[in-house]
Structures are given as structure tokens and as C-alpha cells.
C-alpha positions in Angstrom: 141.8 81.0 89.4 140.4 84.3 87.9 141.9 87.2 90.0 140.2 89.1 92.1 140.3 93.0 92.6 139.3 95.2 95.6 137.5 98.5 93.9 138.1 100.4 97.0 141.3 102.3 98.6 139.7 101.4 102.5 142.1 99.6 104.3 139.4 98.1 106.9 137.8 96.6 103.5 141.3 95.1 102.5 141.8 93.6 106.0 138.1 92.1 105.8 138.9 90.6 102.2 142.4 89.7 103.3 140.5 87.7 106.1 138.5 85.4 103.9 142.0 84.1 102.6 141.9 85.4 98.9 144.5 86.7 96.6 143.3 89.9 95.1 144.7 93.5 94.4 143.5 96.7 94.9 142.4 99.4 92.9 140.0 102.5 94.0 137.7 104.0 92.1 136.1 107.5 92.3 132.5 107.9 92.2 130.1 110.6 92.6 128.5 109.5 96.3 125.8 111.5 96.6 121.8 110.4 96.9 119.5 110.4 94.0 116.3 112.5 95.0 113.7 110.5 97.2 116.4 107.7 97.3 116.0 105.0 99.7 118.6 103.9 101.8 118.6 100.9 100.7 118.6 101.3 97.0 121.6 104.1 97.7 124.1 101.9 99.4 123.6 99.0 97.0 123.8 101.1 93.5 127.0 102.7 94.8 128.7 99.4 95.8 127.5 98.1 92.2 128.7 101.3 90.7 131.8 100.9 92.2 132.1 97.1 90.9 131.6 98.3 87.8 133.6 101.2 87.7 136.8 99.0 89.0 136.1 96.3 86.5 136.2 99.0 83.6 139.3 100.3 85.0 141.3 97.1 85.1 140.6 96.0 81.5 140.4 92.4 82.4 137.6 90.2 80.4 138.7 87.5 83.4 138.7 89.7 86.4 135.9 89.7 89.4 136.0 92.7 91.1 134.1 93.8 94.4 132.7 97.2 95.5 131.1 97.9 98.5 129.0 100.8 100.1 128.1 101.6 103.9 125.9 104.1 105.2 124.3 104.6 108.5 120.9 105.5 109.0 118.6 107.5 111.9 115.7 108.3 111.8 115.3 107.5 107.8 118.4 109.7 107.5 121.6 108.7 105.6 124.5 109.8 107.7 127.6 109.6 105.4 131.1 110.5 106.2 131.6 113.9 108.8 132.5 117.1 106.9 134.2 118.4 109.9 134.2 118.1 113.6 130.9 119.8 114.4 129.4 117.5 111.8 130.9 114.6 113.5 129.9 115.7 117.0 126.0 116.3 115.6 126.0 112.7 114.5 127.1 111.2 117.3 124.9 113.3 119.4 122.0 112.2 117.2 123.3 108.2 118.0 123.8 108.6 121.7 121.3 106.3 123.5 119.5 104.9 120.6 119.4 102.4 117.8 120.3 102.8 114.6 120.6 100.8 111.2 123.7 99.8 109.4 123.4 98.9 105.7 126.7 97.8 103.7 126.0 96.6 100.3 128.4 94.4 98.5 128.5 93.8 94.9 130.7 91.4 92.3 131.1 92.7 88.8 132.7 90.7 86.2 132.3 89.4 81.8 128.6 87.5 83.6 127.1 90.9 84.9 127.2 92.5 88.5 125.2 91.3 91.6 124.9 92.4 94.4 123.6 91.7 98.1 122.5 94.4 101.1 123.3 93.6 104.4 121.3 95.6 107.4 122.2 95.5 110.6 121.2 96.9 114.3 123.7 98.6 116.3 123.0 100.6 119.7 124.6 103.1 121.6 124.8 103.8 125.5 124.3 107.4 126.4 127.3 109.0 125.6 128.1 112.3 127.6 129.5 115.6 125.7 132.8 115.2 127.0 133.7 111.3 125.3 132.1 113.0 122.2 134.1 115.9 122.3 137.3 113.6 122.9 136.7 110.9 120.6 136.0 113.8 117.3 139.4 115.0 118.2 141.5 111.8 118.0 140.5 112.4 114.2 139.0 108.8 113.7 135.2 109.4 112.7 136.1 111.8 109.6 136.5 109.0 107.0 133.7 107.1 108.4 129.8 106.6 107.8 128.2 107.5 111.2 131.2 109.0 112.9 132.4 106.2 114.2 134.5 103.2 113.8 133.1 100.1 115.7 136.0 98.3 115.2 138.6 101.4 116.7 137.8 104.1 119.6 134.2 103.6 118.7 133.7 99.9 119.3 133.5 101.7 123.0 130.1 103.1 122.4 128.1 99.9 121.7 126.2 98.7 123.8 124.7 96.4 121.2 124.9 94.8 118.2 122.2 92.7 115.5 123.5 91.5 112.7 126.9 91.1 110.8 129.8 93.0 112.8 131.8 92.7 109.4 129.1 94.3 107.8 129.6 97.4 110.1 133.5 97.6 109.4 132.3 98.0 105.6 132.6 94.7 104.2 130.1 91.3 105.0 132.5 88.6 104.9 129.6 85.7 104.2 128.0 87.6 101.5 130.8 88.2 100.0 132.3 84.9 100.0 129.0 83.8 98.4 128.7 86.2 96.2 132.4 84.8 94.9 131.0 81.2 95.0 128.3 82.1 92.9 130.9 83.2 90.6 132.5 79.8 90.5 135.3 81.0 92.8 134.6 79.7 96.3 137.5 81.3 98.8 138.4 77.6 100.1 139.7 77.7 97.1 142.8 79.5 97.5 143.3 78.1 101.3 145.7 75.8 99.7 147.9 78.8 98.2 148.6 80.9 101.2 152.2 82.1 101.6 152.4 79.9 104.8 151.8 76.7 103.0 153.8 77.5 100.1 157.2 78.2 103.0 156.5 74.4 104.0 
């Protein structure tokens, strides 16, 4: 089996990958993140998660390697809302999110000797009303500073949906089917390595 690398240092990506039942290692990349002039959303979050593919397939050297990147970015109003800069950045986005709809889209991408492809995955999420105190209380615990949005549906966050459209895994950063077809495309379905799980191997 060819191995598989994670180009990302996001442990909510790992745990997602991890899920499917692969093998793979890990190794981040560092990209410039921000959006081309007049760039769509959609085009944005699916050339980063390509870029970082690629980027993490240059890095490891390996003519046999398959390695995934992945980008998420929430969007309002036609906005890209990336990753808070501070507190009053975080509290201003999840005052803009409070009581509405927004749009999730995750792109996923597979880079190995054959070329890169890539998949976009968007996704519906709403928010209840959320009053100034929970906002207040939820920026200090720290957790929406290293996330798209502000928030973390699958921590303190997950509190402030109300509803959700779409793939949840998606939302955490990585789209477990897409991915796993995006790998069976590549000739490496993830059943395949079912059979090699630490578990069976301690039978």
C-alpha cells in the first residue's frame, strides 16, 4: 500500500483521517493563506487545499506517496471569515453568525506522481440567537482563535447550532466521504487497510 501523508498540523484533521481507518503520517506545510483579488470562495478554499497537497507532496520526496490537504473557510454574506486575529475579531464574527445561516466550504485535495484533484464540499449551518454574554464567554475559553468562523462545532461551539445541511465532517475541516473517494480514485480504497489495524494484528 502506497503511504499516505496528512499535509496539515490540525489535530481535528488527523482525528477525521484517523477515523476512516488509514495509516498515514503527518507533515504540515506553510502556505501563504490569503485571497487572490475578486477571488471566489469557492475557488479560494479549493486552490489552498490543492496547494497544500502539493506543497506536502514536494516536502516528503516520495515518487509513491499520496498526500492530502485540505482548506475550510466560512462564509456570510459573500464574506470569507478566516481564523480570528484576536478576541474582538472573534466576538465580531460570531456576532455577524448569531441568528442566521451561513455556508461552510472545506475543500479536500489528493496530490500524488498522477496529478492533484481535488473536491469542494459546501455545507449549511445555522445559528440560534446568541446573546452578548455566551459570546463574550465562549471568546474567552480561547477556542475560536485557530478556527474559520470562530467557532468549533465539534467543541463549545457545537452549542450554537441550531442546524445543520450537509457534511458535519466537512465542518470539523475534513469530508470523510470525499476523501475516502478521492483515495479510491487513487487505487487506494480505505477498506483496504481495515485488515491492518493494530487491533487485528494483537489477535
Amino acid at each position: 500500500m502506497r503511504p499516505i501523508v496528512l499535509a496539515s498540523a490540525s489535530p481535528r484533521r488527523a482525528e477525521l483521517l484517523a477515523q476512516l481507518g488509514v495509516q498515514f503520517s503527518i507533515c504540515p506545510v506553510d502556505i501563504d493563506e490569503t485571497p487572490l483579488p475578486g477571488e471566489r470562495a469557492d475557488h479560494y478554499v479549493e486552490r489552498l487545499a490543492r496547494e497544500k497537497a502539493a506543497a506536502g507532496l514536494a516536502r516528503t520526496g516520495s515518487a509513491s506517496a499520496l498526500v492530502l490537504g485540505s482548506d475550510t473557510s466560512v462564509v456570510c454574506d459573500g464574506m470569507i471569515l478566516g481564523k480570528p486575529g484576536d478576541e474582538s475579531g472573534a466576538q465580531a464574527m460570531l456576532a455577524r453568525l448569531s441568528g442566521r445561516t451561513h455556508v461552510v466550504m472545506t475543500g479536500v485535495a489528493l496530490a500524488g506522481e498522477h496529478g492533484c484533484f481535488a473536491r469542494l464540499v459546501t455545507t449549511e449551518v445555522r445559528f440560534r440567537h446568541l446573546s452578548e454574554q455566551e459570546i463574550t464567554a465562549y471568546c474567552r475559553t480561547g477556542e475560536p482563535m485557530d478556527k474559520a468562523g470562530a467557532y468549533g462545532i465539534q467543541g463549545r461551539g457545537g452549542a450554537f447550532v441550531s442546524g445543520l445541511w450537509g457534511s458535519y465532517s466537512a465542518v470539523v475541516g475534513l469530508p470523510l466521504g470525499e476523501t475516502a473517494g478521492l483515495l479510491a480514485d487513487a487505487g487506494q480504497p480505505v477498506y483496504m487497510y481495515w485488515g491492518h489495524t493494530e487491533e487485528s494484528r494483537d489477535e
